[in-house]
C-alpha positions as CSV (number, residue, x, y, z in Angstrom):
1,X,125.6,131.5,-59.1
2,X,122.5,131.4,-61.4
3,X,118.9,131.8,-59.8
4,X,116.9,129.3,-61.2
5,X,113.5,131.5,-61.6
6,X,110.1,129.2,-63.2
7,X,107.6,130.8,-64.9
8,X,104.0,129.0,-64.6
9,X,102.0,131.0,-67.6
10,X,98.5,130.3,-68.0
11,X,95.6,131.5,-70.3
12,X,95.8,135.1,-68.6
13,X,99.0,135.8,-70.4
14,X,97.3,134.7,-73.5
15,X,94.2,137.4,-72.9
16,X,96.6,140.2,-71.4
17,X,97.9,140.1,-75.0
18,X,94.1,140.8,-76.2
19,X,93.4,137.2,-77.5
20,X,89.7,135.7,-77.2
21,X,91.2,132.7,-75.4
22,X,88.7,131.5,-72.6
23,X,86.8,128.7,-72.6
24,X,83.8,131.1,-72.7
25,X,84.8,132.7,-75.6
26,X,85.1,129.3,-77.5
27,X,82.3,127.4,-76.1
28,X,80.1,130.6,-77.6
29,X,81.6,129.8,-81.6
30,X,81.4,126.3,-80.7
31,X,77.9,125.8,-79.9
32,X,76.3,128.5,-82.5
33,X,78.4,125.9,-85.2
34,X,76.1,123.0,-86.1
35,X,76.9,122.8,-90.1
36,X,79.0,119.5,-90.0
37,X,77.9,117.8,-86.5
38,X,76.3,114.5,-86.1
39,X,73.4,113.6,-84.2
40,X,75.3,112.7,-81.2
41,X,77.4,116.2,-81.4
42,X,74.9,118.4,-82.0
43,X,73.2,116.5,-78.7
44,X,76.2,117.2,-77.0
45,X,76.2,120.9,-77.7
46,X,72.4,121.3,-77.3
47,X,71.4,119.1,-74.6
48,X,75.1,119.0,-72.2
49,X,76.9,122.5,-73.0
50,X,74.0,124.8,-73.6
51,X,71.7,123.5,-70.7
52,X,74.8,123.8,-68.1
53,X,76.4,126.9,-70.0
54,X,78.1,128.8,-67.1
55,X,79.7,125.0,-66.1
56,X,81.6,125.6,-69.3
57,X,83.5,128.5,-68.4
58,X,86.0,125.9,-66.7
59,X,86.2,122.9,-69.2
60,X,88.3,120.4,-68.2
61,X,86.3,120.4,-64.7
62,X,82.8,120.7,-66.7
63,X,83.8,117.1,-68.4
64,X,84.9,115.2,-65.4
65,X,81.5,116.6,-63.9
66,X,79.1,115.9,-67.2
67,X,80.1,112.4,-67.0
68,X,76.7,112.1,-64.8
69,X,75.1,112.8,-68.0
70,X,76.4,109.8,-70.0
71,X,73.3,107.3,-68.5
72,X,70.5,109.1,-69.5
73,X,71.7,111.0,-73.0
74,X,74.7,109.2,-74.5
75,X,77.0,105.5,-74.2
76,X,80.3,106.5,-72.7
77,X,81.7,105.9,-76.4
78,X,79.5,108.4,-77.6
79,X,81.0,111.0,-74.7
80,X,84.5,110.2,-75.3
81,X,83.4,111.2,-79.1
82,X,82.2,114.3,-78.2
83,X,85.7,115.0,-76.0
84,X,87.4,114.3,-78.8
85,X,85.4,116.8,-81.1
86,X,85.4,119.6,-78.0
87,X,89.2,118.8,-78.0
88,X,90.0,119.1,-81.9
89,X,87.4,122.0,-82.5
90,X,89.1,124.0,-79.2
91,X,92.6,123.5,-81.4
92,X,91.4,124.9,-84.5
93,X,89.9,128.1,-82.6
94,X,93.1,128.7,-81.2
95,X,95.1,128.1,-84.4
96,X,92.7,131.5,-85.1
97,X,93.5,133.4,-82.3
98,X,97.2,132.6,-82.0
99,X,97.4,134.2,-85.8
100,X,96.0,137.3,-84.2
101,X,99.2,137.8,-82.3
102,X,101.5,139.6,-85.1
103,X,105.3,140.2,-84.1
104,X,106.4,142.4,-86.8
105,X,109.8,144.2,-87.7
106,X,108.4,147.3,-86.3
107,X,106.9,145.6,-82.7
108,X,109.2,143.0,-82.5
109,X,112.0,144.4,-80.5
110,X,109.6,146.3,-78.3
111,X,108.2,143.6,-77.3
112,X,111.1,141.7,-76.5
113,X,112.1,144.6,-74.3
114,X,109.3,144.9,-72.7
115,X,108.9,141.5,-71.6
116,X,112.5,141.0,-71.0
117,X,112.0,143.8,-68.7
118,X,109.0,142.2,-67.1
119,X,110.6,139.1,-66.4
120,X,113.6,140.6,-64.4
121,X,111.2,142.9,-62.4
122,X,109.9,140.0,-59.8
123,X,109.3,142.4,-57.1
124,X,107.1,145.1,-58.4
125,X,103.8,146.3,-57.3
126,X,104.8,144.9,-54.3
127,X,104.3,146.7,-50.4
128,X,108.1,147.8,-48.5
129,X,108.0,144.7,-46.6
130,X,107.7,141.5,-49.0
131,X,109.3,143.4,-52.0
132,X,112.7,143.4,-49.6
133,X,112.2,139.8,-48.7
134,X,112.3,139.4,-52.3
135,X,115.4,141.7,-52.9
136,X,117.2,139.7,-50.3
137,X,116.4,136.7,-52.2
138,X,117.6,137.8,-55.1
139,X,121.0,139.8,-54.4
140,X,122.3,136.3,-53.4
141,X,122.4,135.1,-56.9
142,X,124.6,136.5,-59.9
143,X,122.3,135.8,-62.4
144,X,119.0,134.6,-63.4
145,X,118.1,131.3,-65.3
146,X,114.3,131.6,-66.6
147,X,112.4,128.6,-67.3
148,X,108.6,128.5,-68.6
149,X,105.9,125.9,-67.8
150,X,103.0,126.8,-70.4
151,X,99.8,125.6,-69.5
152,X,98.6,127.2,-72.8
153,X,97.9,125.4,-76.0
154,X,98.9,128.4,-78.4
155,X,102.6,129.6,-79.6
156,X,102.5,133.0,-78.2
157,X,105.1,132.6,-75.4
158,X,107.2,130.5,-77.5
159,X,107.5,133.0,-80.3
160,X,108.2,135.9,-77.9
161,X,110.8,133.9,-76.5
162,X,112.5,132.6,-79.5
163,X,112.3,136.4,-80.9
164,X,113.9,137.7,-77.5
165,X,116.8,134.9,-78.1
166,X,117.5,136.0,-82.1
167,X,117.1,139.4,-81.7
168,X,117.3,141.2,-78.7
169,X,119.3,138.3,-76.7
170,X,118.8,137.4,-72.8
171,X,121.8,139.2,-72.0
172,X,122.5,141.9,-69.0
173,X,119.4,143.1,-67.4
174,X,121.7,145.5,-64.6
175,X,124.2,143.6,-63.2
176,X,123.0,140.4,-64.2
177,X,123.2,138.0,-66.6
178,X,120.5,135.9,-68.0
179,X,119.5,132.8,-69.6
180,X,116.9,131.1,-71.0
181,X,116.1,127.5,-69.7
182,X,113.2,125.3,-71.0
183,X,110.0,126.0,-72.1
184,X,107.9,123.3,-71.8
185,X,104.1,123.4,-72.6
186,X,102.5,121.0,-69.9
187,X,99.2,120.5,-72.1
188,X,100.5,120.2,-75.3
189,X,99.4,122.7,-77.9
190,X,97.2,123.2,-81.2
191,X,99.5,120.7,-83.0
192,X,100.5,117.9,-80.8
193,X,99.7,116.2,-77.2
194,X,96.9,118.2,-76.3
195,X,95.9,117.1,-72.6
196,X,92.2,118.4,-71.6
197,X,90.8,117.2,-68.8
198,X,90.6,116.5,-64.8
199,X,93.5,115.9,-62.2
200,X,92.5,112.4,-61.0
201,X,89.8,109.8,-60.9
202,X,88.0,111.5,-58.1
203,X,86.9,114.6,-60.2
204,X,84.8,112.1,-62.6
205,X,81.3,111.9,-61.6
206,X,80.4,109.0,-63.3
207,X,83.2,106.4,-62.7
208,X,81.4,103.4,-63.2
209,X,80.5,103.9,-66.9
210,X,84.3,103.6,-67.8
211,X,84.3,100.1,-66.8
212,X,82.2,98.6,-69.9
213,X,85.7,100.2,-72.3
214,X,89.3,100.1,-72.6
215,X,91.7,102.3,-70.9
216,X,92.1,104.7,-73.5
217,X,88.9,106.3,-73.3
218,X,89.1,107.1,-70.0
219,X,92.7,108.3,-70.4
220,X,91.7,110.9,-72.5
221,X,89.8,113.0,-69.5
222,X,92.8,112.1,-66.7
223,X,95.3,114.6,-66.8
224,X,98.6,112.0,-66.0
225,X,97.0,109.1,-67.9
226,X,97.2,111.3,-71.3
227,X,100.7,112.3,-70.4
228,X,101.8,108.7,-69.8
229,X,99.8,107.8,-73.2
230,X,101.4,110.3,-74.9
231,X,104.8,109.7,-74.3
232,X,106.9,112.7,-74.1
233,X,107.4,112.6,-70.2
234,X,106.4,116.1,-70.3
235,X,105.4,116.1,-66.7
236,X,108.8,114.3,-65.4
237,X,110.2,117.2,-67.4
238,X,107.9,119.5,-65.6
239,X,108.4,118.3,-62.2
240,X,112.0,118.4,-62.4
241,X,112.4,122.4,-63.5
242,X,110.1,122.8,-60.2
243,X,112.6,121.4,-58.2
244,X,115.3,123.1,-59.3
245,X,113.5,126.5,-58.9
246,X,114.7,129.1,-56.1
247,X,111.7,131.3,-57.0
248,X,108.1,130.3,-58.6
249,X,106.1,133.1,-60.6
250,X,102.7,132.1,-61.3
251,X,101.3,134.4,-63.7
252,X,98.0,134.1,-65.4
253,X,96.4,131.0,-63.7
254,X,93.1,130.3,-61.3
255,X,94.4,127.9,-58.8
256,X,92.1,125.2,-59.8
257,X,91.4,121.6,-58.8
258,X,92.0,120.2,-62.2
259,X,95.9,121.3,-61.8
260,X,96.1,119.6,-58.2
261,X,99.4,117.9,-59.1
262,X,100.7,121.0,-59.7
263,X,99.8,122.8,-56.8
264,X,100.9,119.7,-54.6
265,X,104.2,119.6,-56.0
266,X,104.7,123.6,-55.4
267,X,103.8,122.4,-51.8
268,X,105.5,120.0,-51.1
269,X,109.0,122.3,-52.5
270,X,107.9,124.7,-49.8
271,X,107.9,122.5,-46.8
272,X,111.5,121.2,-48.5
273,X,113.1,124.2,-49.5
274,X,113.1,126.6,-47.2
275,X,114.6,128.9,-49.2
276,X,111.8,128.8,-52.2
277,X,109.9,131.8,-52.8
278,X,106.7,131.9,-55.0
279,X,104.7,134.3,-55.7
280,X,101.0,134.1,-57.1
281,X,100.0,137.3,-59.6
282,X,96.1,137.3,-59.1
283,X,94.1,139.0,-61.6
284,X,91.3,141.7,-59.3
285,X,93.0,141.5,-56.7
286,X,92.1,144.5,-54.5
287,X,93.4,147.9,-55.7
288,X,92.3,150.0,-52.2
289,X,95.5,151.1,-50.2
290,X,93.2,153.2,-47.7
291,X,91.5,150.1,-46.1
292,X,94.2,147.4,-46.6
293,X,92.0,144.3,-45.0
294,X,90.5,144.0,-48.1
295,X,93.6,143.0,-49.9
296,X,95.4,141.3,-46.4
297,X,92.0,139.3,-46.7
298,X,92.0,138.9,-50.7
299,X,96.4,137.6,-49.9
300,X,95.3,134.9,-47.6
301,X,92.5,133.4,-49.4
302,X,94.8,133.0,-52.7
303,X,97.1,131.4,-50.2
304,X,94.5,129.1,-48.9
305,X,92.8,128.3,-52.2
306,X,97.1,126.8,-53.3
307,X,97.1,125.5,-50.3
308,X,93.8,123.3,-49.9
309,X,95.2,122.1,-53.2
310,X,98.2,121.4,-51.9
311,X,96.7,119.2,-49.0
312,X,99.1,121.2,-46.3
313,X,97.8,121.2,-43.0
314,X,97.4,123.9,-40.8
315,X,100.6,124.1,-38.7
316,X,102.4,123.7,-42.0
317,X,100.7,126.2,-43.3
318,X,102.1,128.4,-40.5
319,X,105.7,127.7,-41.6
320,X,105.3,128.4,-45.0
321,X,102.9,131.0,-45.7
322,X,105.4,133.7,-45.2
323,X,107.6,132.8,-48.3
324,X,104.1,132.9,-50.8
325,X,103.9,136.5,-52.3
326,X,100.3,138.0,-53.9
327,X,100.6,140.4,-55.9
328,X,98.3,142.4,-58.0
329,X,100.3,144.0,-59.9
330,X,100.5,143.3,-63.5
331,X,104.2,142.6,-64.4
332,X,103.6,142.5,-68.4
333,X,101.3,145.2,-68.5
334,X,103.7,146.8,-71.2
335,X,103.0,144.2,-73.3
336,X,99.3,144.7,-73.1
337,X,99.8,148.4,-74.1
338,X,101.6,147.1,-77.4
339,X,98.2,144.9,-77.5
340,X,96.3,147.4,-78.1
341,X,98.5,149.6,-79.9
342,X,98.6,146.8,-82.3
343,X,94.3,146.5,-82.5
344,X,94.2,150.6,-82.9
345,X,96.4,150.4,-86.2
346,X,94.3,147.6,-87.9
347,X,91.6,149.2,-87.4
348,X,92.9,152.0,-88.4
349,X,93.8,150.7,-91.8
């Protein structure tokens, strides 16, 4: 019997692997680039990004908020313009930074090996006592059946992956055999269906203004509207890989409002599968062993923050909370080592 294990990889996967890939890093190139940009752009940059910088550091939620702005600077036309520019200049940035990320005959099968390795060790860093509830999880299953939701826009996953399939193989990882499932990039990417915005109607501040155009415009900054526009049912997809998961890793992401749905669904599997386990990999968690509040208090606020975004009330909460792992461990910190390995040599040469 096959453990169905899911993957949710977000942009810390992306930076672990010493890409420039925040929002920050972008919004920095973006705004210091005025050489082609119209007089409604270069407002846009001036007058929206750069006078709310550190709202920027978050995007999709910065546009869904900026809306307010529309009534005194731009039409809604004019906003949905600049969204449009955000969204295609993000793309090409990222076709940049993805090239930066070399697999090469000599790297290529450590890498494999290393992350092939990561994947099959779910339970590290862990303390005695949730790192056994974890074990005992997993000795029921013969085998483990990986599936990725990307919330990244780049190919970096997807090359690793393909590379671990021609050359190094899934294969027997100790007395198991794996698989690889679907990987399935819930945004889009660089080439096709990118999907940059908010979860819902709620997290625009300035609904009203979208009533004076079509539908499309405002599709373009609602998360499910743009998948339904795009046509790929890449969230149906989506949703049904999480309900076939036993265990949900969720590596690399801030458990943000923007990816409600998300967290909702992950919810919802909890309170109907009693056997789900999911564990949350947060980045700074607390590294102190002597004192352990800090991290017991650091545990239960990541488990709060998914589950306010989950909308589970507090008895529920009760039931669940046992089977959602913290961790701060980082489980591809090999890869990262190879990372820099990489940036020594070139700059070496």
């Amino acid at each position: 019997m096959s453990m169905n294990v899911t993957f949710l990889i977000g942009n810390g996967f992306d930076i672990n692997l010493g890409l420039n890939t925040k929002y920050k890093n972008f919004v920095d190139v973006y705004c210091n680039d005025l050489r082609q940009d119209d007089g409604t752009i270069h407002k846009f940059k001036k007058d929206i990004i750069q006078r709310n910088l550190p709202l920027w550091s978050n995007a999709e939620w910065a546009f869904g908020n900026q809306t307010s702005q529309i009534k005194d600077h731009f039409t809604v036309k004019d906003y949905c313009k600049c969204h449009e520019d955000f969204c295609v200049s993000l793309a090409n940035y990222l076709k940049e930074e993805q090239k930066k990320f070399v697999m090469s005959k000599e790297n290529a099968r450590a890498i494999c090996e290393k992350f092939s390795t990561a994947i099959n060790n779910l339970s590290v860093g862990f303390r005695n006592a949730p790192r056994t509830e974890i074990r005992s999880l997993i000795s029921k299953y013969n085998d483990f059946h990986f599936n990725f939701i990307d919330f990244n826009y780049t190919d970096v996953l997807d090359r690793i992956c393909s590379e671990t399939s021609n050359s190094c193989g899934w294969g027997k990882h100790n007395n198991y055999l794996n698989s690889k499932g679907k990987l399935i990039h819930v945004h889009g990417t660089v080439e096709k269906d990118m999907v940059l915005g908010v979860h819902d109607e709620t997290q625009i501040a300035n609904l009203e203004c979208f009533k004076s155009v079509d539908k499309y415009y405002l599709a373009q900054l609602i998360k499910s509207q743009t998948d339904a526009v795009n046509e790929e049912n890449t969230y149906s997809q989506t949703f049904q890989i999480l309900d076939s998961s036993d265990l949900i890793y969720i590596y690399g992401m801030s458990l943000g409002e923007t990816d409600k749905l998300w967290w909702e669904s992950i919810c919802k599997l909890l309170q109907t599968k009693t056997y789900l386990r999911v564990i949350i990999h947060s980045h700074g968690a607390p590294l102190n062993e002597l004192l352990n509040f800090e991290r017991r208090r650091h545990e239960d606020a990541q488990r709060n923050r998914l589950f306010d975004f989950g909308n589970v009330d507090e008895k529920t909460r009760t039931a669940i909370q046992s089977r959602v792992h913290v961790t701060g461990a980082n489980i591809f910190e090999a890869l990262k080592d190879i990372a820099k390995q990489r940036d020594s040599e070139a700059k070496a040469s």
